[in-house]
C-alpha positions as CSV (number, residue, x, y, z in Angstrom):
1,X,0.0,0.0,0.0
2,X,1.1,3.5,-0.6
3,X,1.9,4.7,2.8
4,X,1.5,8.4,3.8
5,X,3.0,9.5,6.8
6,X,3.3,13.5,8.3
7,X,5.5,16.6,6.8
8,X,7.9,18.8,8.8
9,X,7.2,22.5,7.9
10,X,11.0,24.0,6.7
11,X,9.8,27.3,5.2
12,X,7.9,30.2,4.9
13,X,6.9,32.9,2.4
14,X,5.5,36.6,3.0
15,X,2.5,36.3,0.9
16,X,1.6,32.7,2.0
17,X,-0.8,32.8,4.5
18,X,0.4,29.4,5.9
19,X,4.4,28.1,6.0
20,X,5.6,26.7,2.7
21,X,6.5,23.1,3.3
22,X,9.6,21.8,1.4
23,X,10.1,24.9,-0.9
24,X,12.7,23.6,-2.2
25,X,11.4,20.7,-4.2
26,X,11.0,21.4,-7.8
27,X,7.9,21.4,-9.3
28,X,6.1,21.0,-12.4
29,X,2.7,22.1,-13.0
30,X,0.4,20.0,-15.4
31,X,-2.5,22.3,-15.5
32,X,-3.5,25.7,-15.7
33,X,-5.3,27.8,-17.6
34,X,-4.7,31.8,-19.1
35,X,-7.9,34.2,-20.2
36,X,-9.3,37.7,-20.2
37,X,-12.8,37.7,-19.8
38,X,-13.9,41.1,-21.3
39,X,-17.0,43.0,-19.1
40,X,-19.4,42.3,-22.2
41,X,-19.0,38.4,-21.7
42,X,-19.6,38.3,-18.5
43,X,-22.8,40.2,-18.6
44,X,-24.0,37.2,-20.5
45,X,-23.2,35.0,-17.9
46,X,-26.5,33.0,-16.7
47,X,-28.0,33.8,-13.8
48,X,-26.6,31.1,-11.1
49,X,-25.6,30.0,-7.6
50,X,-23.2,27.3,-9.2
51,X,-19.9,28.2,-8.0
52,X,-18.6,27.8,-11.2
53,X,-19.9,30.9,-11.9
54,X,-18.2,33.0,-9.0
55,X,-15.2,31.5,-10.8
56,X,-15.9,33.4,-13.8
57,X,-17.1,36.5,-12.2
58,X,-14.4,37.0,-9.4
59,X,-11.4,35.7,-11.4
60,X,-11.7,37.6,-14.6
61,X,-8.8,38.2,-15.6
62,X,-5.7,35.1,-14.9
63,X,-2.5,36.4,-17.6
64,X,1.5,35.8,-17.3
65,X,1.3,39.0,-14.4
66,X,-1.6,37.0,-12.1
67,X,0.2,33.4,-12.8
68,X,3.6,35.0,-12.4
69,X,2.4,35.9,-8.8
70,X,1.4,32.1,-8.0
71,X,4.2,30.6,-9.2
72,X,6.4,32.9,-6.8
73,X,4.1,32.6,-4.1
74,X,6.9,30.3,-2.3
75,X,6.8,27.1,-4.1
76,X,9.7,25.9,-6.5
77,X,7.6,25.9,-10.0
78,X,10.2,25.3,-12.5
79,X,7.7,25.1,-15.2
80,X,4.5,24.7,-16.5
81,X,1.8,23.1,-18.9
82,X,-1.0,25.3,-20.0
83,X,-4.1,23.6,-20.7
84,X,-7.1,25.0,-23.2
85,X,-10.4,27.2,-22.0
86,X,-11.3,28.7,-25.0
87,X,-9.2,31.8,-24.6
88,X,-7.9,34.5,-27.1
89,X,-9.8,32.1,-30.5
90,X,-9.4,33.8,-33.8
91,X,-12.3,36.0,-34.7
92,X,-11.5,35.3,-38.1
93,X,-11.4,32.6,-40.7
94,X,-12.9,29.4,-41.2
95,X,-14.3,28.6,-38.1
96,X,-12.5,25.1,-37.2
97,X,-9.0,26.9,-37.2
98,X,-10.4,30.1,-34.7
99,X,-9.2,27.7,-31.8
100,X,-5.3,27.8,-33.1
101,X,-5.7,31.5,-31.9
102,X,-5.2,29.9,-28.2
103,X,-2.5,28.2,-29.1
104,X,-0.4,31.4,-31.1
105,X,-1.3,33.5,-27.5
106,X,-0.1,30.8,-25.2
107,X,3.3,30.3,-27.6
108,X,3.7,33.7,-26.9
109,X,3.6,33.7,-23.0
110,X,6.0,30.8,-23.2
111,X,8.4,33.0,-25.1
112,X,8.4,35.7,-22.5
113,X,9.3,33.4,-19.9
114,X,11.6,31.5,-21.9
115,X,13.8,35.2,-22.6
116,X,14.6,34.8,-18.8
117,X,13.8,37.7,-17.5
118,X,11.2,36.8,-15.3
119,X,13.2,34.4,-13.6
120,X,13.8,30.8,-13.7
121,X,10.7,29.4,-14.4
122,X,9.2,28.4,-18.0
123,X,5.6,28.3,-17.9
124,X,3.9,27.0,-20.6
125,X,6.6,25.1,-21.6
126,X,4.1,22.6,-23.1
127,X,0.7,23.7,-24.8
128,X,-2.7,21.6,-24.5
129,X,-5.0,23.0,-27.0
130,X,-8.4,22.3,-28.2
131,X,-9.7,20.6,-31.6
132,X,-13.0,19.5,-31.9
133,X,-12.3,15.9,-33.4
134,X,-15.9,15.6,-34.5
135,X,-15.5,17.5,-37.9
136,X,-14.0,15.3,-40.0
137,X,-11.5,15.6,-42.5
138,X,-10.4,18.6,-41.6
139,X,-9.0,17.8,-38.5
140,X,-6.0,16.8,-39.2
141,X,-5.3,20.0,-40.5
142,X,-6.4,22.0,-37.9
143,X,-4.2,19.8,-35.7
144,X,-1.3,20.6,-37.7
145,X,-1.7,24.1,-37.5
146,X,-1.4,23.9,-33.9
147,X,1.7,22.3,-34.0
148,X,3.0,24.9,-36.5
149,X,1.7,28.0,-34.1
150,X,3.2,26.2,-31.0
151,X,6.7,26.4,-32.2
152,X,7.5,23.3,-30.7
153,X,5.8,23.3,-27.5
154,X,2.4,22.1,-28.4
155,X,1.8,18.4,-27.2
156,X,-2.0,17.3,-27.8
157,X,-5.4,18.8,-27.2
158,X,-8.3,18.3,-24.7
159,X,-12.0,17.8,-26.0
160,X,-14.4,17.8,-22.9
161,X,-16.7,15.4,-22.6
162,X,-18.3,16.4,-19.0
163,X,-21.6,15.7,-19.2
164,X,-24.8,15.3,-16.2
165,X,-28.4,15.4,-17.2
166,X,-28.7,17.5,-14.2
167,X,-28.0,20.7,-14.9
168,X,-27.1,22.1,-11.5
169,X,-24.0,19.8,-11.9
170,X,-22.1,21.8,-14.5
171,X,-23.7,25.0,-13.8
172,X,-22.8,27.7,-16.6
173,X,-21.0,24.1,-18.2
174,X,-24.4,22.3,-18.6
175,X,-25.1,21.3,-22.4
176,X,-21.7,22.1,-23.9
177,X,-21.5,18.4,-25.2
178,X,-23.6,15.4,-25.5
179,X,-23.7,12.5,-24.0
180,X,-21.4,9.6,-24.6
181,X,-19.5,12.3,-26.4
182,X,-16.1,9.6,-26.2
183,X,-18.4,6.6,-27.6
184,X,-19.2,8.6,-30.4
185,X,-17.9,6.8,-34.0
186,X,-17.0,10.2,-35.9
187,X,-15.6,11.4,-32.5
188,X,-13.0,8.3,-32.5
189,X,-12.0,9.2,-36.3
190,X,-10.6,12.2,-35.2
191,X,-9.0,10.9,-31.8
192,X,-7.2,7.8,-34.3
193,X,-5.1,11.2,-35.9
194,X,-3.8,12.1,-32.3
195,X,-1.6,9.0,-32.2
196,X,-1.0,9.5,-35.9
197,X,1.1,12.9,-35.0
198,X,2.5,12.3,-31.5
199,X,0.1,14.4,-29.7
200,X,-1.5,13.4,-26.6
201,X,-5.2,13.6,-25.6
202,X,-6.4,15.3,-22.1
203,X,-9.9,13.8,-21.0
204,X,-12.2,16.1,-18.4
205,X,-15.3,14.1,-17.6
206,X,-17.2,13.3,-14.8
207,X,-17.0,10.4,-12.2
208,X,-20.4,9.0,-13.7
209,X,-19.1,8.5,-16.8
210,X,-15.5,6.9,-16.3
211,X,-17.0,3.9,-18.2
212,X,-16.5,5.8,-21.3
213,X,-12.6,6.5,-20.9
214,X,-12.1,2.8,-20.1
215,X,-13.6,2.0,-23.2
216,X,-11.6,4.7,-25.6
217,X,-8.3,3.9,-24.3
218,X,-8.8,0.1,-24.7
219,X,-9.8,1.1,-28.4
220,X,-6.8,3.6,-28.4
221,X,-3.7,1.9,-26.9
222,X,-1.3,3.3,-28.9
223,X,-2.3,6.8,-27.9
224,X,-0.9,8.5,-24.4
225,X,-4.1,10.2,-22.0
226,X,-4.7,12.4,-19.1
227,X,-7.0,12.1,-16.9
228,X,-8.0,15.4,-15.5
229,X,-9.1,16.3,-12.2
230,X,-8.9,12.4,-10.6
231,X,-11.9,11.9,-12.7
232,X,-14.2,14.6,-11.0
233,X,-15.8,13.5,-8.2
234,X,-19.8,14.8,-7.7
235,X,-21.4,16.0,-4.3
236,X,-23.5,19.0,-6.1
237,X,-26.9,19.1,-7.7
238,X,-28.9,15.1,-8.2
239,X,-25.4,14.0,-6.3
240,X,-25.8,16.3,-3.3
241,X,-24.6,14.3,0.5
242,X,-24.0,11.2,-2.1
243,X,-19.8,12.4,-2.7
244,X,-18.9,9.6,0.1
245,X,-21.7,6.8,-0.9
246,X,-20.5,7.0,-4.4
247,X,-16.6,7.0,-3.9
248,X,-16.7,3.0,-4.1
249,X,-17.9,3.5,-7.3
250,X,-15.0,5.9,-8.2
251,X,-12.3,4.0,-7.2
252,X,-13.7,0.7,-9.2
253,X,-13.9,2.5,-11.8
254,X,-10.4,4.0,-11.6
255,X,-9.0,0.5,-10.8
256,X,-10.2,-0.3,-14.1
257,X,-8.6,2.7,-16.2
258,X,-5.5,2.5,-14.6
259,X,-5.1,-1.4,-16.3
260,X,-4.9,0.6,-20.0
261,X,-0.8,1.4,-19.6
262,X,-1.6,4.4,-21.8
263,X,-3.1,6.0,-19.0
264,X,-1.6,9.1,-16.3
265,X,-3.9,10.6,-13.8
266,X,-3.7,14.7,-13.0
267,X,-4.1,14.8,-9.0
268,X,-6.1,17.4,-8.5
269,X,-9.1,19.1,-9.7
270,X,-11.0,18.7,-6.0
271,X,-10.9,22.6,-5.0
272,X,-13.6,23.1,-7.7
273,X,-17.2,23.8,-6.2
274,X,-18.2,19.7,-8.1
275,X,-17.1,18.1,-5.7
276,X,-19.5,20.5,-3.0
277,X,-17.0,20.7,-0.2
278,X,-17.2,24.6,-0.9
279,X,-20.1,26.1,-1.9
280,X,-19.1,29.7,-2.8
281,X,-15.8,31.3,-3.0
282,X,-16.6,34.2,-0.5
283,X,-16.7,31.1,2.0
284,X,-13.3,31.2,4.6
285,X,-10.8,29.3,3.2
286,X,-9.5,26.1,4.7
287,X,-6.0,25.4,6.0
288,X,-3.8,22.6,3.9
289,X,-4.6,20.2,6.6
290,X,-7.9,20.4,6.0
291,X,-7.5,20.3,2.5
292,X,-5.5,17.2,3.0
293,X,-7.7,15.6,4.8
294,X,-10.4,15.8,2.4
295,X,-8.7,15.0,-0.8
296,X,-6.4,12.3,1.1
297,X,-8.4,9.2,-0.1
298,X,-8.8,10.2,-4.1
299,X,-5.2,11.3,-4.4
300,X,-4.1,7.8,-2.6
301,X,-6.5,5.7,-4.1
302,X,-4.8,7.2,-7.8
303,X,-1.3,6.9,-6.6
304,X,-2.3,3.0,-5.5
305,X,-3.5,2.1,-8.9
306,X,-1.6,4.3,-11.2
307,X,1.7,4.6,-9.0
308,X,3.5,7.5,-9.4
309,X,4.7,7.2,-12.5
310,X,1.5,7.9,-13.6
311,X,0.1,10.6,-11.7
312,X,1.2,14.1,-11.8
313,X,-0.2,17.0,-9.0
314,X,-1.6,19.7,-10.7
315,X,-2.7,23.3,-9.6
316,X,-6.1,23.4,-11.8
317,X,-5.9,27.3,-11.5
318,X,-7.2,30.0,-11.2
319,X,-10.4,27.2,-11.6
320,X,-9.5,25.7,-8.3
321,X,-9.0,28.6,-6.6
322,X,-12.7,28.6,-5.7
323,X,-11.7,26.2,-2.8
324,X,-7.3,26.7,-2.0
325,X,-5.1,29.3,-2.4
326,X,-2.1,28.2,-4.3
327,X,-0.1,28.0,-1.6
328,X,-2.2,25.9,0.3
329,X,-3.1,23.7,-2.4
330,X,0.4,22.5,-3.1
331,X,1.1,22.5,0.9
332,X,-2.0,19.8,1.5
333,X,-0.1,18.0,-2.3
334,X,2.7,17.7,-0.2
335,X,1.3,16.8,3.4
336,X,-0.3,13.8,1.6
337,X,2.8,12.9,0.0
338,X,4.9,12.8,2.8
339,X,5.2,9.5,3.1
340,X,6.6,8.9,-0.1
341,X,10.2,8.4,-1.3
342,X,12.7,10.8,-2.7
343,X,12.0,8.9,-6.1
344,X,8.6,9.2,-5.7
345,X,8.1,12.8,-4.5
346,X,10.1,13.5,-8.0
347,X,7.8,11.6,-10.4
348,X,4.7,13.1,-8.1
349,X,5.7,16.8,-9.1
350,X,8.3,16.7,-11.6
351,X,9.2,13.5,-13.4
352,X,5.6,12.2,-14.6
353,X,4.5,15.9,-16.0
354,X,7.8,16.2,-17.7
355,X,7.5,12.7,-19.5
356,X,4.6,13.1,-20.6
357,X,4.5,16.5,-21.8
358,X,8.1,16.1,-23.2
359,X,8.9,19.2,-21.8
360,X,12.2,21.1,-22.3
361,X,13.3,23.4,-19.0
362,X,16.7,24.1,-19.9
């Protein structure tokens, strides 16, 4: 069993509101996100109590100055992995290649921190974009024009295929796909290019619907997936006080993927308001220990059935910020790692992300 023992706090930083544990340990982070939600757009934004939407409303704005400020907020981020949201798309053009727009934005972030002179750390130092593999010939295309606007950094895409027939589940996210979007045949023409080029494919889904990854990467072996988010876990909406009675169910299922060697798990995801252990973001904010506490049995349960060189910790922000500060989230990453090896602690929140992604920190 994957034993987790107790941390020794060794550090502290001035804009942490807790002590930095271990901030020397180099980290890589798997997952985050850059946008600029203009006044206009969130206007439109749907009338809720989903705390996805105090997400959108209270974090705006997350470019290189906001991430910058995370990633020196006392951990050792060496680099990073930025992950699609729809940001900065072409206005312009046929409308299949408007999502390489992302991509050309994101390139150019990772050029200003490559330059140096924001320090040591490269973020985006891989690029996750977005294709959606449902349109046929031209996908291929589309998904070499990402390639050519990420100047080498670009390493597959992510297509979500969250889906609940609840809509107070997904919130503001409700209806976006269909169902059984990764059963789909004309979906799985597009996804046969991905191992075609190289490029990796990054799954967000939700805990009901695991069934549907296990199938794809049995059809798919050949071609290297990311789990996002440990799967998303539900305790909101039609799955409200059930989080605990269906974690059984969870972990079966995640027994199951992790037999597909083509398979890595992203530890984290839980901060988000799907999960319900936070309601809105205007709610205190827990300690790491807490945090710990509550995420302890997903993130071992992974790391038991993956083992760590398959799972990777991941910040999820500024999404998970609606439940952990980034200090505190990587703090309770490393309280339930403690236990671990030297070896282990570097596949945990280096060695896996950096594989995978094929990243280059130099």
């Amino acid at each position: 069993m994957w034993y987790i023992g107790q941390s020794t706090i060794v550090g502290m930083h001035e804009a942490s509101s807790e002590p930095i544990l271990d901030p020397d340990l180099p980290i890589v982070d798997p997952h985050h996100h850059l946008w600029d939600r203009s006044a206009e757009a969130l206007t439109k934004l749907p009338a809720s109590e989903h705390g996805f939407v105090d997400i959108l409303r209270q974090v705006p704005r997350y470019l290189l100055d906001e991430l910058l400020g995370d990633l020196r907020s006392g951990h050792n981020v060496v680099g990073t992995v930025f992950v699609e949201c729809g940001a900065m798309y072409r206005t312009s053009g046929p409308a299949a290649f408007r999502c390489v727009g992302e991509t050309e934005f994101v390139g150019g972030v990772a050029a200003m921190t490559a330059s140096g002179i924001y320090g040591a750390v490269r973020a985006c130092a891989g690029i996750v974009g977005h294709v959606d593999l449902r349109l046929g010939a031209v996908v291929e295309d589309v998904l070499r024009s990402h390639i050519a606007a990420g100047h080498g950094r670009f390493r597959g895409i992510r297509q979500s295929g969250a889906f609940d027939e609840d809509p107070d589940v997904l919130g503001p996210l409700h209806g976006r796909v269909p169902s059984g979007l990764y059963r789909e045949p004309i979906f799985r023409d597009g996804f046969a290019l991905l191992e075609k080029l190289g490029l990796s494919f990054d799954a967000w889904m939700l805990e009901p619907q695991l069934a549907d990854l296990i199938d794809l990467a049995q059809a798919f072996p050949g071609t290297t997936i990311v789990l996002d988010h440990v799967g998303t876990p539900l305790g909101i909406g039609r799955y409200a006080g059930k989080r605990e009675e269906r974690f059984g169910i969870w972990r079966d299922n995640m027994r199951s993927l992790a037999k597909s060697p083509n398979v890595n798990v992203k530890l984290g995801g839980l901060p988000m308001p799907f999960a319900g252990w936070r309601k809105r973001m205007d709610e205190p904010a827990e300690s790491s220990e807490t945090l710990a506490a509550q995420w302890r049995p997903y993130i071992e349960t992974c790391i038991e059935a993956f083992g760590p060189k398959r799972c990777m910790f991941e910040s999820n922000f500024p999404v998970d910020k609606f439940g952990a500060s980034y200090p505190a989230l990587w703090n309770a990453f490393k309280r339930i790692s403690a236990g671990a090896s030297p070896e282990e602690k570097a596949e945990l929140f280096r060695g896996t992300a950096t594989r995978v992604y094929r990243l280059s920190l130099v």
